[in-house]
C-alpha positions in Angstrom: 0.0 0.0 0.0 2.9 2.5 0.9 4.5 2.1 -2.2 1.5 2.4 -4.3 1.1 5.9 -2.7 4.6 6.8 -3.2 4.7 5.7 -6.8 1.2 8.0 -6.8 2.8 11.0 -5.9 6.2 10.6 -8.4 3.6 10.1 -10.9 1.5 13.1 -9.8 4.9 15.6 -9.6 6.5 14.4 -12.7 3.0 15.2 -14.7 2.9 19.0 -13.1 6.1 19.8 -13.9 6.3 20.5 -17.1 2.7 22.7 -16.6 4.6 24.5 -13.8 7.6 25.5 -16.2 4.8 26.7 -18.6 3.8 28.7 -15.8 6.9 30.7 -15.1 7.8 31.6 -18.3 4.7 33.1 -18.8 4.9 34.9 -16.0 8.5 35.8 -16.8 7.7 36.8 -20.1 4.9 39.6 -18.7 7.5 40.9 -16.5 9.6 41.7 -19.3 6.8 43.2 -21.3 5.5 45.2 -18.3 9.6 46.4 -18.0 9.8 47.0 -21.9 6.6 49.2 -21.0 7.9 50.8 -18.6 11.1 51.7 -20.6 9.2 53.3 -23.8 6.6 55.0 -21.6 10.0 57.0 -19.7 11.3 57.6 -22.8 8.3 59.2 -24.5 8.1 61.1 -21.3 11.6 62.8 -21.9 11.2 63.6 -25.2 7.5 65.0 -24.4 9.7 66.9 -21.5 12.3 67.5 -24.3 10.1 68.8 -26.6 8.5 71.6 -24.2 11.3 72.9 -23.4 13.0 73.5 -27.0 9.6 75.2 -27.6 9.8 77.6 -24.4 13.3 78.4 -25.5 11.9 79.3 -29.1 8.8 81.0 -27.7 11.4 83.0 -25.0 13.6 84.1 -28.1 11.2 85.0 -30.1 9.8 87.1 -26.6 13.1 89.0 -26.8 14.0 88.6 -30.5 15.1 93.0 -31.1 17.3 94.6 -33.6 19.6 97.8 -32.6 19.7 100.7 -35.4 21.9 103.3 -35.5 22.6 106.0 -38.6 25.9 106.3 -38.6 27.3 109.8 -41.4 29.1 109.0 -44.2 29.8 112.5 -45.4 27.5 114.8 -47.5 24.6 114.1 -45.8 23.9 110.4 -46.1 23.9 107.6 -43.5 24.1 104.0 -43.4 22.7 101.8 -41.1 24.3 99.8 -38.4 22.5 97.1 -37.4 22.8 94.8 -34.4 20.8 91.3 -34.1 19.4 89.8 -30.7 18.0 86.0 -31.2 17.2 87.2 -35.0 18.5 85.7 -38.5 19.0 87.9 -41.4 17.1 85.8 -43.2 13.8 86.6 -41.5 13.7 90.2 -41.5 12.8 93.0 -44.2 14.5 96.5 -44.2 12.8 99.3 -45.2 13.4 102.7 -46.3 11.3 105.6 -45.6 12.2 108.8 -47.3 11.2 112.3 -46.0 8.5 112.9 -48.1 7.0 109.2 -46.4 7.6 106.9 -49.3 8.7 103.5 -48.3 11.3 101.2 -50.5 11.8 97.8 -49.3 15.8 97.3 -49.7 17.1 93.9 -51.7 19.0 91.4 -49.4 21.7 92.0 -51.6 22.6 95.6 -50.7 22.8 94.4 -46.7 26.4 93.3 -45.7 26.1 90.5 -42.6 28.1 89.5 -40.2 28.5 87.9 -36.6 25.2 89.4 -35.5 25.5 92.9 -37.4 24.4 94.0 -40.4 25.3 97.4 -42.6 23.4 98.9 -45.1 24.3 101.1 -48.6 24.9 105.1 -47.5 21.7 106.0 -49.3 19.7 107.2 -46.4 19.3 110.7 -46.2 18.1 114.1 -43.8 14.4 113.0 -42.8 14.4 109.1 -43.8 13.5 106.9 -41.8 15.3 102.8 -41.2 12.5 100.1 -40.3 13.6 96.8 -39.5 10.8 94.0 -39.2 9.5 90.2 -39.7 9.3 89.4 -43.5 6.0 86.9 -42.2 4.3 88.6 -39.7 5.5 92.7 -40.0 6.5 92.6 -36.5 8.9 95.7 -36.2 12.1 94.8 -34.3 13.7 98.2 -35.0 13.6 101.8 -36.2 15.8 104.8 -36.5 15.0 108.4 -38.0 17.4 110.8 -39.1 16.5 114.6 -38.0 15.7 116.7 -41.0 18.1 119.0 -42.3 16.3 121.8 -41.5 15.8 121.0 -37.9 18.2 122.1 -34.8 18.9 118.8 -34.1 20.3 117.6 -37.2 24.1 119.2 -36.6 24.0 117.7 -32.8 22.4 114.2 -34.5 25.5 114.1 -36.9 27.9 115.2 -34.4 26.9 112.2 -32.2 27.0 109.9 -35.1 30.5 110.6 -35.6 31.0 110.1 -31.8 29.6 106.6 -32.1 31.6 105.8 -35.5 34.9 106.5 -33.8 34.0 104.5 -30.6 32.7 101.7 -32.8 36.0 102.4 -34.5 38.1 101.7 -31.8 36.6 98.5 -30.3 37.5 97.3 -34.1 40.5 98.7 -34.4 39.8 100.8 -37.2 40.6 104.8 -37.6 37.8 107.2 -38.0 38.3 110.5 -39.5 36.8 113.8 -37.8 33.7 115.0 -37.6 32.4 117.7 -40.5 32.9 121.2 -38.9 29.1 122.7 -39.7 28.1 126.9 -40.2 29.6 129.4 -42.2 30.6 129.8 -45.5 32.3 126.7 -45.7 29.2 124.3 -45.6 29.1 123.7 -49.3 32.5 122.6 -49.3 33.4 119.1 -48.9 36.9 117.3 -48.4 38.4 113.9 -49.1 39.1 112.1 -45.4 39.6 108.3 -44.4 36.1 106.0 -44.6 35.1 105.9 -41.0 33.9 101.9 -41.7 36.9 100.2 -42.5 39.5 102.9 -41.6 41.1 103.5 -44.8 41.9 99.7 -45.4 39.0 99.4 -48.0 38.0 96.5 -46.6 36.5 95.3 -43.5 36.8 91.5 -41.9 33.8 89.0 -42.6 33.2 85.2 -42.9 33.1 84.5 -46.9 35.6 82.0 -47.4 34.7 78.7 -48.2 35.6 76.0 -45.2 34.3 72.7 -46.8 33.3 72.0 -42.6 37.0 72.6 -41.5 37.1 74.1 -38.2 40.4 75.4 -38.1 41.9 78.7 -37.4 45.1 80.4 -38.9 47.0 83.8 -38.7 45.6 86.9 -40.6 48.6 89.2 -41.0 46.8 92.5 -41.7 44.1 92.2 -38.8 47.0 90.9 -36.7 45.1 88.0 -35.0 43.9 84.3 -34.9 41.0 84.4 -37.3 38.7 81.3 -38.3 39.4 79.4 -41.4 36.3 81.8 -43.1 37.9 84.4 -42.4 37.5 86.7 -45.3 38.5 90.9 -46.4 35.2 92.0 -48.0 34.9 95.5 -49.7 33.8 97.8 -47.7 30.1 98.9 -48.3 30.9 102.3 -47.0 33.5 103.8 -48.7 33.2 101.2 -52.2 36.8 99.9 -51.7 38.1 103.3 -52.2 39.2 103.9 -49.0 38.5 107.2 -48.5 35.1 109.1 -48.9 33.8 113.0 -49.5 32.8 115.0 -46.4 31.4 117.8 -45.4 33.9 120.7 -44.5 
């Protein structure tokens, strides 16, 4: 009789066993899919978490996105504009110039000269016009400057100061600015020849032109006297023409 029970219960174990196994790698293999689960549903957290903040930082630059102008003299009573970027591409915005008598002329991305944040424009503005910088898309102005008319008091103060400004942007650059215009008097008409207050007589100033094919290197530039990148480039100055030198009021 015992060894009929005995043999009854071998016989009983060996038949769960294999139903047992079954058991536990079922259960194994849910454990792996709830982990697996686990895993993707973190990870599409972080890039949800990712994904807000690259759009906050967007939204907060495009809060804060500005542009600078300043009309700086170029002699005989023109002006170009000196532009500086804040979390803006030259790509998205329009410049436009307003003349005195209130006629606007959108200017060609062409004529703009852009680099490292700043941007110049042509000397064509004039006594009374008016710089507008703005969205292309949505005609949100960044930017503005006006220029006095001539025959207001403040246009031989406004002129004075722009000179101030050209030599102190000068200097930071390295360049050489001439003097400002003396104004009054029977002299006014007359104009003299004196050193281009952009690129300080050099005819060119530094930019970033030069093909790099992805290099990253740097090198020596002999005439800025510095390490400069490999697109380091001497681009013609948009001031004075490459002349050097440009005609100023006495």
């Amino acid at each position: 009789m015992k060894r009929r029970l005995l043999f009854l219960l071998i016989t009983i174990a060996a038949a769960s066993a294999p139903a047992n196994a079954q058991m536990d790698s079922w259960m194994l293999d849910q454990w792996l899919n709830q982990m697996n689960m686990d895993v993707i549903q973190q990870q599409q957290q972080l890039g949800r978490q990712f994904q807000e903040l690259v759009e906050a930082e967007t939204q907060r630059q495009a809060d804060m996105a500005s542009a600078t102008c300043i009309m700086l003299p170029n002699g005989n009573d023109t002006f170009f504009g000196y532009i500086t970027f804040l979390y803006l591409s030259k790509d998205k915005v329009e410049l436009t110039m307003t003349d005195a008598s209130g006629r606007n002329t959108v200017l060609p991305s062409s004529d703009y000269f852009y680099t490292f944040g700043k941007m110049l424009t042509p000397a064509i503005f004039t006594p009374g016009s008016k710089l507008t910088v703005s969205d292309k898309t949505t005609g949100k102005v960044y930017g503005t400057s006006s220029i006095p008319r001539k025959s207001s008091p403040k246009y031989e103060s406004y002129v004075r100061n722009g000179y101030a400004i050209a030599k102190s942007l000068g200097a930071q650059g390295g360049g050489s600015y001439g003097t400002s215009p003396s104004y009054g008097g029977a002299t006014q008409g007359n104009t003299v020849t004196t050193t281009c207050s952009l690129c300080g007589g050099k005819g060119w100033i530094a930019g970033n032109k030069t093909p790099t094919y992805g290099s990253t290197t740097t090198r020596w530039c002999d005439a800025c006297r510095q390490e400069v990148a490999a697109s380091h480039s001497h681009d013609q100055c948009p001031s004075c023409g490459g002349k050097g030198t440009i005609g100023k009021i006495r």
